[in-house]
C-alpha positions in Angstrom: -111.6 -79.8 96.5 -109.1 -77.1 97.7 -106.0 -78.8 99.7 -104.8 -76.1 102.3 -101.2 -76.7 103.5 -100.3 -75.1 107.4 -103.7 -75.6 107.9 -103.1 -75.1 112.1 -101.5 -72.1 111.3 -102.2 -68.5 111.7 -103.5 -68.0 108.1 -104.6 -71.7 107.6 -106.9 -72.4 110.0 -109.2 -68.8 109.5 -108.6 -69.9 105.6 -110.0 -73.7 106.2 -112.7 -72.2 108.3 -113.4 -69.3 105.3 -113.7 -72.4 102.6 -115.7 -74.5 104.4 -118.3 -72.0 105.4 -118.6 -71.0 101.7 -119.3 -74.7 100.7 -115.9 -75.9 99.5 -114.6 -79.2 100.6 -111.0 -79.0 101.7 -108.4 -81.0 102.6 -106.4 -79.5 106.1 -103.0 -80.7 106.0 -100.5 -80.1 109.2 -97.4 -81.4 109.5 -98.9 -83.3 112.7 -96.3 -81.4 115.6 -99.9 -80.2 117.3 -102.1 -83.2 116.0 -104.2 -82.9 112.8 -105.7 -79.9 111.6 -109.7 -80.0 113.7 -112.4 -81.6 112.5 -115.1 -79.7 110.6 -117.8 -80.8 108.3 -116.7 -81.0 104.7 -112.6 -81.1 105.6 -110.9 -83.6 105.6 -107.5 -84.0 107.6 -104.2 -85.3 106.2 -100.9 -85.5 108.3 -98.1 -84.6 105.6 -94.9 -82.5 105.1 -93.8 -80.3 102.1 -90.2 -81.4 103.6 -91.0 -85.0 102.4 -92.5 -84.6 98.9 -93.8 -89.0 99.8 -96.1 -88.1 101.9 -98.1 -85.3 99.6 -100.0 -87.9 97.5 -102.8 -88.1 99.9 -103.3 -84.7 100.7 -103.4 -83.4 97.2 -105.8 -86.5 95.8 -109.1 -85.3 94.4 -107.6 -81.5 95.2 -108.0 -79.0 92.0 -106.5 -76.1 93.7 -103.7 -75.8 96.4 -102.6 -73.5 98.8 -99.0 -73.4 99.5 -97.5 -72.0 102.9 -94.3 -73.2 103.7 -92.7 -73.1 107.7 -89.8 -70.8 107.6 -88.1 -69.7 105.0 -89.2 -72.9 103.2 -85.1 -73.9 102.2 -86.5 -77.0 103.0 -89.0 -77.6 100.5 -88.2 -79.2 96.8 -90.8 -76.6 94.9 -90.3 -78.2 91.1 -91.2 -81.5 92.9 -93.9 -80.6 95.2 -95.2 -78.6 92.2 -95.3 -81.7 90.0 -96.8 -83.9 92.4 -99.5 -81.5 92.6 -99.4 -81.0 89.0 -99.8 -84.8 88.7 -102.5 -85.3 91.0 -104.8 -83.1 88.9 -104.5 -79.9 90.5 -105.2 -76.9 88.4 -104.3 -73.7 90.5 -101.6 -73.1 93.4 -101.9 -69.9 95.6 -98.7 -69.2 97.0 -98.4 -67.4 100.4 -94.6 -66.3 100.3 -92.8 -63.0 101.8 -92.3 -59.6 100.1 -88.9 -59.8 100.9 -88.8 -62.3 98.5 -89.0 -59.0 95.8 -87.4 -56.7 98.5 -84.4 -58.7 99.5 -84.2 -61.5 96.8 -81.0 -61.9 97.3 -80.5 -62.2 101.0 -80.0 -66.3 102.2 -82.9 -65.3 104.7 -85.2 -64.6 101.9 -83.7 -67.0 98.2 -85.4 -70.1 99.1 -88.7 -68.1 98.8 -87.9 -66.3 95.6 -86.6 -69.8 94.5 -90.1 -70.8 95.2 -92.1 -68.4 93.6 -89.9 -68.7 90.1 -91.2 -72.9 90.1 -94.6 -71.7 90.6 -94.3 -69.6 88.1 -93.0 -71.8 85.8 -95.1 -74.7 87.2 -97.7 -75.1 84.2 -100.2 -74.1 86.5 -102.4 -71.5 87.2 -101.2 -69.5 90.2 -101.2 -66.5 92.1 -98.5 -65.0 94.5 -99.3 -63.3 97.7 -96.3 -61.5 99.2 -96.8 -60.5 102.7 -94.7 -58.6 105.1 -94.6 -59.0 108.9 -98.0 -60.4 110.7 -99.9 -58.8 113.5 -99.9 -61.7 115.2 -96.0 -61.9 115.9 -96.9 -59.8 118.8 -97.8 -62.9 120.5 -94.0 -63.3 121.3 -94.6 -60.7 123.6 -97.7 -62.6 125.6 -95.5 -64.3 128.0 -93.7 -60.9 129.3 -97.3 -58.9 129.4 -98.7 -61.1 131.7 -95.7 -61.5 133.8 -94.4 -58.3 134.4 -96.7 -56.0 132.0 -93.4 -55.3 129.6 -92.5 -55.7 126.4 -89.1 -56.1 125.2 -88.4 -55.6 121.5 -85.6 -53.9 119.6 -86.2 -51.0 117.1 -88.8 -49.2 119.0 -89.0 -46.3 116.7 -89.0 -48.2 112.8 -92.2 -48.5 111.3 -93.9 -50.9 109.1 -97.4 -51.9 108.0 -97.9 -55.3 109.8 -100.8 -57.4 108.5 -104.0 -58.9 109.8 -103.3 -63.2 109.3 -106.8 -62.8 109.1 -106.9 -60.8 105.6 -104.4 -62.8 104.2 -106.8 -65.8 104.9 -109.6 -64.2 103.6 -107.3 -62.9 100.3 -106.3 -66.3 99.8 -110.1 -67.5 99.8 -110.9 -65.0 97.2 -107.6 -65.8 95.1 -108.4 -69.8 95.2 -112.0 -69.2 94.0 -112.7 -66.4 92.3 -111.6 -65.6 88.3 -109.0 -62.9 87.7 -106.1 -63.7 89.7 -103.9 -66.2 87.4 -100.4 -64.8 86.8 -100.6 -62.0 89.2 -98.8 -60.9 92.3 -100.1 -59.1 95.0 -98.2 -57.5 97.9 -100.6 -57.6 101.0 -99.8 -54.9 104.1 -101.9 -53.5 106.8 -103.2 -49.9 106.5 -100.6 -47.7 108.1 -97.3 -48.3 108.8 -96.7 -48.5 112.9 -93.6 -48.9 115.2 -93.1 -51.6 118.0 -94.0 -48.8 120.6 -97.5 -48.0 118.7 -98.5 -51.1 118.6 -97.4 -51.6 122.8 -99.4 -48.4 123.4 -102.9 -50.1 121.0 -102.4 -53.3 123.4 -102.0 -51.7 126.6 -105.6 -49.7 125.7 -106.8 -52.5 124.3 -105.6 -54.7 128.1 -107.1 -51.5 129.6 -103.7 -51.2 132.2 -100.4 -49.8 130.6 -97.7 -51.5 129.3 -93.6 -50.6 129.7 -91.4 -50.8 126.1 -88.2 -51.8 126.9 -86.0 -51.4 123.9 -83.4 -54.2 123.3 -80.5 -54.3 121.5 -79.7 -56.0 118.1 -77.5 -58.6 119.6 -80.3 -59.2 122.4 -82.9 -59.5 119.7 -81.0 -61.8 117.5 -80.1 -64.4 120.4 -83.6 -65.0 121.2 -84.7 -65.5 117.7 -82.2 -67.9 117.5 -84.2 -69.5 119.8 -86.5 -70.4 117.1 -85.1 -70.1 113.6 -81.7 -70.6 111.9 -79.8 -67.9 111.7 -80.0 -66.7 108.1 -83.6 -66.3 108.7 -83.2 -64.2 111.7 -80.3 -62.0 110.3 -82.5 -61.3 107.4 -85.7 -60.8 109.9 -83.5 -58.4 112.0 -82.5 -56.2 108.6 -85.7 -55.7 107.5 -87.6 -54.8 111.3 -84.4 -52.4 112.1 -83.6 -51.0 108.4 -87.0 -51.5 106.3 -86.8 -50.3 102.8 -89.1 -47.4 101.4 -91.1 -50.2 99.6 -91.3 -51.9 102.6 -92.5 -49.2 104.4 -94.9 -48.6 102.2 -99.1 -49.3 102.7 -100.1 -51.1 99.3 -103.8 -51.3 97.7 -104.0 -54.9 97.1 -105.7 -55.7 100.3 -108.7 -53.5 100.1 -108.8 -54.0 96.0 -109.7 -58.0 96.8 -111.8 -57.9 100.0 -113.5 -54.5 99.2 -113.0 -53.0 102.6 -109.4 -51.5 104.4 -107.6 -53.9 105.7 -107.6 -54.1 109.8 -105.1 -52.3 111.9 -103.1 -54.0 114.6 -105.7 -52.8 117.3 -108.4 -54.7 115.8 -106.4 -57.9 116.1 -105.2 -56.9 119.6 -109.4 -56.8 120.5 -109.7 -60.4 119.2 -106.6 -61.8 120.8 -106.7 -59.4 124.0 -106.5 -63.1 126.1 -103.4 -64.3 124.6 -102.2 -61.4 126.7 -104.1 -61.8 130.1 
């Protein structure tokens, strides 16, 4: 049994979906704000919150491996406790998704809570495996609601460039990394294939759309008052340092991807093409 936390999620769901097509029972747990993760043949659903470590019994009971994805930052989860529990309940291996900021910018508030994380995995007594991702393809689906209204997109640092990644590889990583030998004690840093700027990826979803799309560059300020809209503001400061001023190991396009699924992994266009709705 492989217990899959954020199972509703971006890289959860494709995961529980991987895992249960390959014949391994999971256990979906959401934290219930949409409803339980959906019903599929060989999962089972829990309703629990790695915010409230009394409600993780049940989702990691009969589990031997775990995969951990935390909402936000995760300053709100108790790692060494969560970690026990699972410990406890007989699970054998954790696969952490956490943020390669967390190696990057370890010691930005935006980013310590994950590299707080990652240290009590390590030390957790179990076997484990850390994927460190950088920014998803799929964040361009803050920019559905302005597409369809006035075929815009508003986004600040038009010109910096970084190699978003497929949620869908990072599902499919994790699949590999919770069964398949070889991955105890190892780290991997997962990116896209090229490194490409807010207007790249406009100008691959306006082809994609098949009509063309305006980039209207923002300000910082702009930027960081409507990400305050949805996270605290440590996380978007730090969010904001790394899309306007990314490091040359951020930049950078790493192996890791293609080493574990034996293919390149996909660029933003390919994601655009399966999500080409989101913006119509």
């Amino acid at each position: 049994m492989i217990t899959v936390t954020g199972a509703t999620g971006n890289v959860g769901q494709p995961l529980v979906t991987a895992l249960q097509k390959a014949g391994h029972p999971v256990t979906a747990v959401s934290r219930g704000v949409s409803g339980p993760a959906p019903a599929q043949p060989g999962v089972r659903s829990v309703v629990a919150d790695l915010g409230d470590p009394a409600t993780l019994p049940p989702a990691f009971e009969g589990a031997d491996a775990l995969f951990l994805l935390v909402s936000g930052a995760g300053a709100h989860v108790d790692g060494p406790r969560v970690l026990a529990l699972a410990r406890d309940a007989g699970i054998e291996r954790v696969v952490l998704l956490s943020s390669q900021a967390a190696t990057t910018r370890p010691e930005q508030p935006s980013h310590e809570p994950l590299r707080v994380l990652e240290e009590a995995v390590r030390t957790s007594g179990l076997d484990w495996t850390i994927l460190q991702a950088g920014g998803f393809h799929s964040n361009a689906v803050a920019w559905a609601p302005t597409v369809r209204s006035e075929k815009a997109v508003y986004a600040p640092f038009g010109d910096a460039a970084l190699p978003s990644v497929d949620p869908g590889d990072l599902a499919e990583v994790a699949a590999v990394a919770l069964t398949e030998p070889g991955h105890t004690g190892r780290t991997y840093t997962l990116t896209g294939p090229v490194a490409t700027t807010p207007r790249e990826r406009v100008d691959a979803l306006a082809e994609v759309l098949g009509h063309p799309l305006s980039f209207v560059e923002v300000s910082r300020e702009q930027a960081r008052a409507q990400l305050l809209q949805t996270m605290p503001e440590p996380v978007a400061d730090g969010t904001l340092a790394i899309i306007g001023a990314p490091t040359p190991d951020e930049v950078a396009v790493g192996p890791d991807v293609a080493a574990m699924l034996g293919r390149a992994p996909r660029p933003f266009r390919d994601w655009a093409e399966r999500h080409a709705a989101l913006f119509r």
